[in-house]
C-alpha positions as CSV (number, residue, x, y, z in Angstrom):
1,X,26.1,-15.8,-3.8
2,X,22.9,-16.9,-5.3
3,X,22.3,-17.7,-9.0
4,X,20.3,-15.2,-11.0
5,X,18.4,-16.4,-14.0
6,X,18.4,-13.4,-16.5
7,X,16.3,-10.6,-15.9
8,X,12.4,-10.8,-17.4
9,X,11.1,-7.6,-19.3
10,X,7.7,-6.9,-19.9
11,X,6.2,-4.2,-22.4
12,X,2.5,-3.1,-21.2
13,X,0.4,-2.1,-24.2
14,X,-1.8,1.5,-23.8
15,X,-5.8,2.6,-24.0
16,X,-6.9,5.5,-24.0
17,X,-10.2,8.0,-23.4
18,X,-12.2,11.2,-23.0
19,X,-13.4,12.4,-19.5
20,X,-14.4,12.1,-16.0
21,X,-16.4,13.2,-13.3
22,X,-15.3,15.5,-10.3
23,X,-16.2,15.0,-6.1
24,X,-19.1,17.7,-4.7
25,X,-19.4,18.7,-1.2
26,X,-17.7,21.6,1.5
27,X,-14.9,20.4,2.8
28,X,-14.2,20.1,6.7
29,X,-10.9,23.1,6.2
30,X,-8.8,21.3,8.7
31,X,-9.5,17.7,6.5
32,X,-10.5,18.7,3.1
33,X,-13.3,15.9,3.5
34,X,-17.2,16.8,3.6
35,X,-18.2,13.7,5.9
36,X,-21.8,14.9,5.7
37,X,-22.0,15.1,1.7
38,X,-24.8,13.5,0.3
39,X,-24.9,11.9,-3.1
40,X,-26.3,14.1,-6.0
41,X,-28.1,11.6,-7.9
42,X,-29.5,7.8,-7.7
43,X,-29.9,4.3,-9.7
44,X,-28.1,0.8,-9.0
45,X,-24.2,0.7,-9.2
46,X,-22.9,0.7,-13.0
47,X,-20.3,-1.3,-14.5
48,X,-18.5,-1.5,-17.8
49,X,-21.3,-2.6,-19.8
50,X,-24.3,-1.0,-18.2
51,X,-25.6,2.6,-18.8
52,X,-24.2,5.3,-16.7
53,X,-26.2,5.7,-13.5
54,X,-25.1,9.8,-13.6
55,X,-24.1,12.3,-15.7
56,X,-20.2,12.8,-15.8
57,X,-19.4,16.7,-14.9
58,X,-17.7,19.0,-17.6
59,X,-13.7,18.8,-17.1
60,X,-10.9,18.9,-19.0
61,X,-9.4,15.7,-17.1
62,X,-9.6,12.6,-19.9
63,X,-11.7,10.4,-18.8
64,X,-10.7,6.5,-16.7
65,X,-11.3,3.4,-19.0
66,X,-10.7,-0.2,-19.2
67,X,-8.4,-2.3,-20.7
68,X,-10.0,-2.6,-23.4
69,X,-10.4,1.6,-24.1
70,X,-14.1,1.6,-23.0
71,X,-14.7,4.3,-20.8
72,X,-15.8,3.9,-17.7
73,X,-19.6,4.4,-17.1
74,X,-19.3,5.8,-13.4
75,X,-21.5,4.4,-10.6
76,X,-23.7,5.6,-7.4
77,X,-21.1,8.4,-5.4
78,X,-20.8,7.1,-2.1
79,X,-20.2,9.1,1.1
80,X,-17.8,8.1,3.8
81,X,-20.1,7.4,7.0
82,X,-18.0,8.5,10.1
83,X,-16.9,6.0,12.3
84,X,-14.4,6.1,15.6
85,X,-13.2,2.2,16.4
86,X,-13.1,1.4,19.8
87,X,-9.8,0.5,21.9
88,X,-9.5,-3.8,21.8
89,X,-6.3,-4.3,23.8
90,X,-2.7,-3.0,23.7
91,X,0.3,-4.7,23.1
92,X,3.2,-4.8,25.0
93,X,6.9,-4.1,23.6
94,X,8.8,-6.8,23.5
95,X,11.8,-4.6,23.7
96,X,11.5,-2.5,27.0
97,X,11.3,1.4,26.2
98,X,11.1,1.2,22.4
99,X,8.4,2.2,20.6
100,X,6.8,-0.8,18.7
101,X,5.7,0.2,14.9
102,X,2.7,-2.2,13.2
103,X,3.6,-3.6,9.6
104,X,0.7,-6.1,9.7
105,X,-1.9,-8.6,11.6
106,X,-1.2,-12.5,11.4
107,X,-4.9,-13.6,13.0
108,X,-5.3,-11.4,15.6
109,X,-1.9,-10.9,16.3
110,X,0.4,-7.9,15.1
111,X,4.0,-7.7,13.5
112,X,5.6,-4.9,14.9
113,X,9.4,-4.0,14.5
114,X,10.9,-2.5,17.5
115,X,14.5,-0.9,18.2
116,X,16.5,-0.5,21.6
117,X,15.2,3.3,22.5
118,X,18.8,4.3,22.5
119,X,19.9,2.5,19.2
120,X,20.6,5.6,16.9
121,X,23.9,7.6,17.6
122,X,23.3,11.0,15.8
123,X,26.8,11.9,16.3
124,X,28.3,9.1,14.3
125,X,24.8,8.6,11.8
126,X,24.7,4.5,12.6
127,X,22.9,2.2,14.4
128,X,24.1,0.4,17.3
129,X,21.8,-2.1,17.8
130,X,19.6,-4.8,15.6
131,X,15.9,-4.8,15.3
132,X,13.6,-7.1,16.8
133,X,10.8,-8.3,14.9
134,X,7.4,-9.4,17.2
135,X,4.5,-11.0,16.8
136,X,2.2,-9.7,19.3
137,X,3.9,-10.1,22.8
138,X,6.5,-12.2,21.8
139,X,9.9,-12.3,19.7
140,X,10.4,-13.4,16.5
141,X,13.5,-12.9,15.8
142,X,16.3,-9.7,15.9
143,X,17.0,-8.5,12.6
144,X,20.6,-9.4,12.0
145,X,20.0,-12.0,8.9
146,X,22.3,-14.4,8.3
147,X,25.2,-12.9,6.7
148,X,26.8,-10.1,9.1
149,X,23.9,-7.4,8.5
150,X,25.2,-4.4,9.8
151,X,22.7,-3.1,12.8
152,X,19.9,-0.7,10.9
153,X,16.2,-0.2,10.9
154,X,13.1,-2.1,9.5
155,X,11.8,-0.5,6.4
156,X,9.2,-2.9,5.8
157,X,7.5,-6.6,6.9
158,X,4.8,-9.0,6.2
159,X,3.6,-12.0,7.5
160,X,1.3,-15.3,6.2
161,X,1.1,-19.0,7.0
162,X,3.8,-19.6,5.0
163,X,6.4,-17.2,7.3
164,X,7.9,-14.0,7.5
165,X,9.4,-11.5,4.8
166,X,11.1,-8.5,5.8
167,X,13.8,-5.9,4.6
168,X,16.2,-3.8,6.4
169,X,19.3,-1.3,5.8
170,X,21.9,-0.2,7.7
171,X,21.5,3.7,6.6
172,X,19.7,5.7,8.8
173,X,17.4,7.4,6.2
174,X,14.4,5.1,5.0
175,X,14.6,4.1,0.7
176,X,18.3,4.1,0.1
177,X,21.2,1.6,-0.2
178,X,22.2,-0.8,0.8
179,X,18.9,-3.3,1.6
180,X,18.7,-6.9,2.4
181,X,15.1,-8.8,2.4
182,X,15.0,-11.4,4.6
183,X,12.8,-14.5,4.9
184,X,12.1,-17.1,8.2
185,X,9.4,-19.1,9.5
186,X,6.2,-18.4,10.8
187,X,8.1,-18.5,14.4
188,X,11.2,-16.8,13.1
189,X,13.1,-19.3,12.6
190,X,15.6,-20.5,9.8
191,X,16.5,-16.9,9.1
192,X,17.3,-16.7,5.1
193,X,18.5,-13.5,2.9
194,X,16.7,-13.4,-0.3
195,X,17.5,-10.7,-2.2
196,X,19.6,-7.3,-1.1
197,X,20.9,-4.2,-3.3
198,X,24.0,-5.7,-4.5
199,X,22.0,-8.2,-6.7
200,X,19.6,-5.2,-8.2
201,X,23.0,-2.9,-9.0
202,X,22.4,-0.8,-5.7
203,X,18.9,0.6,-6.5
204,X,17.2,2.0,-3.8
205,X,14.1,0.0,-1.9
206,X,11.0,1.6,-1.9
207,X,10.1,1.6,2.1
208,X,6.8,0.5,2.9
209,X,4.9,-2.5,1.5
210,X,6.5,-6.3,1.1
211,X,3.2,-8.1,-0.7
212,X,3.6,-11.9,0.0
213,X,2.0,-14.5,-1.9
214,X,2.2,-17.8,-2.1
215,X,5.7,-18.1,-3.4
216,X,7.0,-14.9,-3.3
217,X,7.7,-11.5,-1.9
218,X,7.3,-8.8,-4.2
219,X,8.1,-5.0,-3.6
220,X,9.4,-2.3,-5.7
221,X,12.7,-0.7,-6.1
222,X,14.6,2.2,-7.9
223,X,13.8,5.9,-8.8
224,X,10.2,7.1,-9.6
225,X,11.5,6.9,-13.2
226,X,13.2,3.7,-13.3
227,X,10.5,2.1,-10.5
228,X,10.7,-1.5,-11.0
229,X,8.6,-4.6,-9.3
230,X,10.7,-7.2,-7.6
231,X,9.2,-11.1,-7.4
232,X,11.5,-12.7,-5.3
233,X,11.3,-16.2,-4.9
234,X,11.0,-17.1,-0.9
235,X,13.0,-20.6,-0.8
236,X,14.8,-20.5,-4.5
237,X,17.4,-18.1,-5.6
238,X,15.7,-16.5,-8.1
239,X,13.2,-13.6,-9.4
240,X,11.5,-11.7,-12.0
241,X,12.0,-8.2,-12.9
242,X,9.0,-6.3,-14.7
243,X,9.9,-2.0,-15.3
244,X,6.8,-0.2,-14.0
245,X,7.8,3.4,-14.2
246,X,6.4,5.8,-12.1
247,X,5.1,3.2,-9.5
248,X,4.7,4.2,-6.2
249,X,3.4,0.8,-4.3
250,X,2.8,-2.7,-5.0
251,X,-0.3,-4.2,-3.6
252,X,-2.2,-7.4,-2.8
253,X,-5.5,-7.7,-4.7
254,X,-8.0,-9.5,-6.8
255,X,-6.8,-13.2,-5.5
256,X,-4.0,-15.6,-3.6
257,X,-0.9,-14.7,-5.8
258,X,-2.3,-11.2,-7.6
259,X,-0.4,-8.2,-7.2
260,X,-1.5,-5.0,-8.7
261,X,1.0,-1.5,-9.1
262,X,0.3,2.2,-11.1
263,X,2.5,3.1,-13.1
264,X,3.2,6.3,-16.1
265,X,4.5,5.7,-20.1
266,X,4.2,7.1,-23.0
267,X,1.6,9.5,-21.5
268,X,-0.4,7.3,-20.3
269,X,-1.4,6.1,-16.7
270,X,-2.4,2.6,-16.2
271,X,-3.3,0.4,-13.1
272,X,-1.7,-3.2,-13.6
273,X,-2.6,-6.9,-12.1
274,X,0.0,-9.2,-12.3
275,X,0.1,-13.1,-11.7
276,X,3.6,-13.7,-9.3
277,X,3.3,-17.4,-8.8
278,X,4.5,-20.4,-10.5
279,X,7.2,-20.2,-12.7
280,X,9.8,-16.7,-13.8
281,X,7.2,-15.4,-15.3
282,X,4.6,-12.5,-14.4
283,X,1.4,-12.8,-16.3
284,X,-0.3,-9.4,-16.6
285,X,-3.1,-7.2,-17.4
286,X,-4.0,-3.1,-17.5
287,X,-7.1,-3.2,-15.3
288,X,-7.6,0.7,-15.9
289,X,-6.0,3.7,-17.6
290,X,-6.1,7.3,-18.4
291,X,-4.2,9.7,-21.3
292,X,-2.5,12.5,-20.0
293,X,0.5,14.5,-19.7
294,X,2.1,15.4,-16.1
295,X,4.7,17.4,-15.7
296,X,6.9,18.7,-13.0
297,X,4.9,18.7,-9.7
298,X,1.4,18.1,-10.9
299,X,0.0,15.4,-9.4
300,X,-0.6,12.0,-11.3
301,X,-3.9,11.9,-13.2
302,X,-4.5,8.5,-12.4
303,X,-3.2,7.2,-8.7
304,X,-3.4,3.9,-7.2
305,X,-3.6,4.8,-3.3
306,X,-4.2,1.3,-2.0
307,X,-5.9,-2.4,-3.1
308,X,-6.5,-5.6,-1.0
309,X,-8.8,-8.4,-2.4
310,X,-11.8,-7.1,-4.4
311,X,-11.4,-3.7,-2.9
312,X,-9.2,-0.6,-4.7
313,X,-9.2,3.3,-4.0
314,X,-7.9,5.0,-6.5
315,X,-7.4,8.9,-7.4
316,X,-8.1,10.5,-10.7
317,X,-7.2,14.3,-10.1
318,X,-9.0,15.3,-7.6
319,X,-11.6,13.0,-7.7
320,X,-11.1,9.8,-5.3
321,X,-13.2,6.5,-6.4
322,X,-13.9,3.0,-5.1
323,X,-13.1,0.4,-7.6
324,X,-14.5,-3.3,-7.0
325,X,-12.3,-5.2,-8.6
326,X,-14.7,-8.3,-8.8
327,X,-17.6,-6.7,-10.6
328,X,-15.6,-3.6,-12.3
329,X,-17.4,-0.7,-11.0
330,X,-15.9,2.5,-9.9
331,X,-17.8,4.8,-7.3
332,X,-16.8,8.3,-6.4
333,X,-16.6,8.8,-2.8
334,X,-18.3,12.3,-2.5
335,X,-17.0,15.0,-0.5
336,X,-13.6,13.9,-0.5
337,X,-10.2,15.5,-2.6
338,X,-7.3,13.6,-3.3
339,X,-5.4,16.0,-1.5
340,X,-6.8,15.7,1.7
341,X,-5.2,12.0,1.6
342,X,-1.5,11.3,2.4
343,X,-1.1,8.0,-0.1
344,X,2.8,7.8,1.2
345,X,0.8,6.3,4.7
346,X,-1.4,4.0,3.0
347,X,-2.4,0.5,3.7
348,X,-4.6,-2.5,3.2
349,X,-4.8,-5.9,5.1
350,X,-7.6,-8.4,5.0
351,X,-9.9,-7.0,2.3
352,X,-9.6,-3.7,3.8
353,X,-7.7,-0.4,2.6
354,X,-6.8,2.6,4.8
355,X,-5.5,6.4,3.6
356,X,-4.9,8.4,6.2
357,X,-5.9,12.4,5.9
358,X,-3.1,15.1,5.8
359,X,-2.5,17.0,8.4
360,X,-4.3,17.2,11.8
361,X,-8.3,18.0,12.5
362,X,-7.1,18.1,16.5
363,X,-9.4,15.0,16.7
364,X,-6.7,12.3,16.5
365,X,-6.1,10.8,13.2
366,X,-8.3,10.4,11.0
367,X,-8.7,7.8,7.9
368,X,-10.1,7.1,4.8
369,X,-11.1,3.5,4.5
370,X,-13.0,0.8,2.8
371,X,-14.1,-2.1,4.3
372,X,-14.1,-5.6,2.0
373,X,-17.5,-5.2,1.7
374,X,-17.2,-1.8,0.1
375,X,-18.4,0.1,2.9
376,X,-16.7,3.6,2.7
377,X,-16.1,4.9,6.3
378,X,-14.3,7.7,7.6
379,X,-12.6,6.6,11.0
380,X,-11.0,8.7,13.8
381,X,-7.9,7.0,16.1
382,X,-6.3,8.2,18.8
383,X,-3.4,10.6,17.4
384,X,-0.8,8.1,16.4
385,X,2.6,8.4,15.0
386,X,4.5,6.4,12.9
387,X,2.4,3.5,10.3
388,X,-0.5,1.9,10.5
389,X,-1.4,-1.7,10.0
390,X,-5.4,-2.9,8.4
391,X,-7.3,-6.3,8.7
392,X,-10.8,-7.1,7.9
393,X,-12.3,-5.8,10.4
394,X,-9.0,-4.3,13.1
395,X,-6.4,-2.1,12.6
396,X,-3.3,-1.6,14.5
397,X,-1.6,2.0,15.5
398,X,1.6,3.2,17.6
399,X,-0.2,6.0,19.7
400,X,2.0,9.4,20.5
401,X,2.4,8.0,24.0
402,X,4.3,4.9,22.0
403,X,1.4,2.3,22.9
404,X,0.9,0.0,19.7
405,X,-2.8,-0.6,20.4
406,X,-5.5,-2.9,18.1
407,X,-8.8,-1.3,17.6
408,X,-11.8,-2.8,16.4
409,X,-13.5,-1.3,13.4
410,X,-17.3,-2.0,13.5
């Protein structure tokens, strides 16, 4: 049993503002994206402290602003420019007959977690067999930790230089108790439990992202309510707990050990980046907010849908906007409603964030994505099933014929 300093809380002050602006276009009716809209009006890219480069249109929504309450002085709408990657190579499962499902790229390589085809027994609801984690064609490790882990399923993993971070549960539905987080080396070796359920009072994990940075793996946990960020120290028994209500990710952005989360208080929405490196402590600071009420099953007014380096995507109603992070200007992407997206599938790798669209166009899958260069694209796979998995400039899918195949975005 590890030794848990006390728990750190953090209270995250508020700023608020007025109104926004709203996304134009006809939507494709099997997307709810206009790939072929055109922006409406011209001028250089605004930030915080330049003029506004177009008019904001009438709404009720209040409007996004910065930390410090100004509002935010909208830039240039950008349409997506359609794209269809081409096939670079497929990667064989490392365990025969399963079906290997992408969490992330380590050079050119993918992490994929893979489970013996015949591993689930419906009758009894359990697993019968560990995971494997792989790095491209070969084994990592299987999933058993180093403490009598029950067999179970992969609910997320990351890899960096520094090794690999992964959590599992026994149960056979994704986000409840109990959870372990693992840690090993870059080769899967020296296998080490971090952090698990029992030492967070049974909260549930939030499957999906494990954001790794220099010195830690941090992910969230509990109820949309009682959300909270976990910094878990890789190779020391210890971490820092910050409340971020209403969260629904954690993400890797604005530099090395920078983490950045949404979440809802005191009816406001903010966007937060956090420091996790050093000592128990998690410097912070509200990169954007909004003031509004939501209630019962209206969407968030502000959303955080993904962020990796300089780049974020967020959603504000309906509109959908490109943040750059190093130069604090916000674009709408034109043509394009938040609802069309499918956040609960979104990912970011390399400088690069993905949202795939809802539902199916018949035309495989297609994505939402921004390139670190702040290119806005809209790319069509092959149909895939399962999660996706973003670099630079690759991204890595688990077709409906189980292939996990790389594709090269150009």
């Amino acid at each position: 049993m590890r030794v848990v300093r006390p728990l750190l809380f953090l209270s995250l002050p508020m700023a608020l503002a007025l109104s926004a602006c709203t996304g134009a276009g006809t939507p494709d009716p099997s997307t709810g994206i206009d790939v072929g809209a055109t922006a409406s009006s011209s001028g250089p890219t605004a930030t915080s402290s330049q003029a506004p480069s177009t008019a904001p249109s009438p709404t009720a929504e209040p409007a996004l602003a910065w930390a410090d309450g100004t509002a935010v002085e909208w830039g240039k709408p950008v349409s997506p420019q359609a794209s269809t990657p081409k096939v670079a190579g497929t990667v064989a499962a490392v365990v025969p007959g399963s079906t290997p499902l992408p969490w992330g790229f380590a050079k050119d390589q993918v992490l994929s977690s893979q489970e013996n085809p015949d591993s689930f027994d419906a009758g009894n609801n359990v697993f019968k067999n560990h995971p494997v984690l792989a790095l491209g064609p070969r084994q990592l490790t299987t999933a058993k930790g180093t403490d009598g882990a029950e067999p179970g399923q992969v609910l997320g993993a990351a890899i960096d230089d520094h090794g690999v971070v992964w959590a599992q549960t026994p149960s056979a539905q994704a986000g409840f108790t109990p959870w372990t987080v693992y840690t090993s080396q870059p080769d899967g070796s020296a296998v080490k439990h971090i952090l698990s359920s029992g030492d967070e009072h049974d909260v549930e994990f939030v499957p999906g992202h494990l954001v790794l940075t220099d010195d830690m793996a941090v992910f969230a946990v509990g109820s949309e309510a009682d959300r909270q960020i976990v910094a878990a120290y890789r190779n020391a028994d210890e971490r820092v707990t910050v409340p971020a209500p209403g969260a629904s990710d954690v993400w890797a952005a604005g530099g090395r050990d920078t983490v950045m989360w949404e979440q809802h208080e005191d009816g406001v929405t903010q966007i937060v980046k956090a420091v996790a490196a050093g000592d128990l402590a998690m410097s912070w600071s509200v990169v954007l907010s909004v003031a509004a009420e939501t209630t019962g099953e209206e969407p968030s007014p502000l959303r955080l849908l993904a962020a990796s380096g300089n780049v974020a995507l967020v959603a504000q109603g309906e509109t959908v906007a490109v943040v750059n992070l190093k130069t604090n200007s916000v674009r709408e992407v034109s043509g394009v409603k938040a609802s069309s997206l499918d956040p609960s599938a979104a990912e970011a790798g390399g400088g690069r964030v993905a949202v795939p669209v809802a539902g199916g166009s018949g035309k495989g899958t297609r994505v939402l994505s921004v390139a670190p260069d702040g290119a806005v694209q809209l790319l069509t796979f092959p149909a895939t099933e399962g999660g996706i998995a973003v670099d630079a400039d690759q991204v890595a899918v688990t077709t409906t014929a189980g292939k996990l195949t790389v594709l090269a975005i150009g």
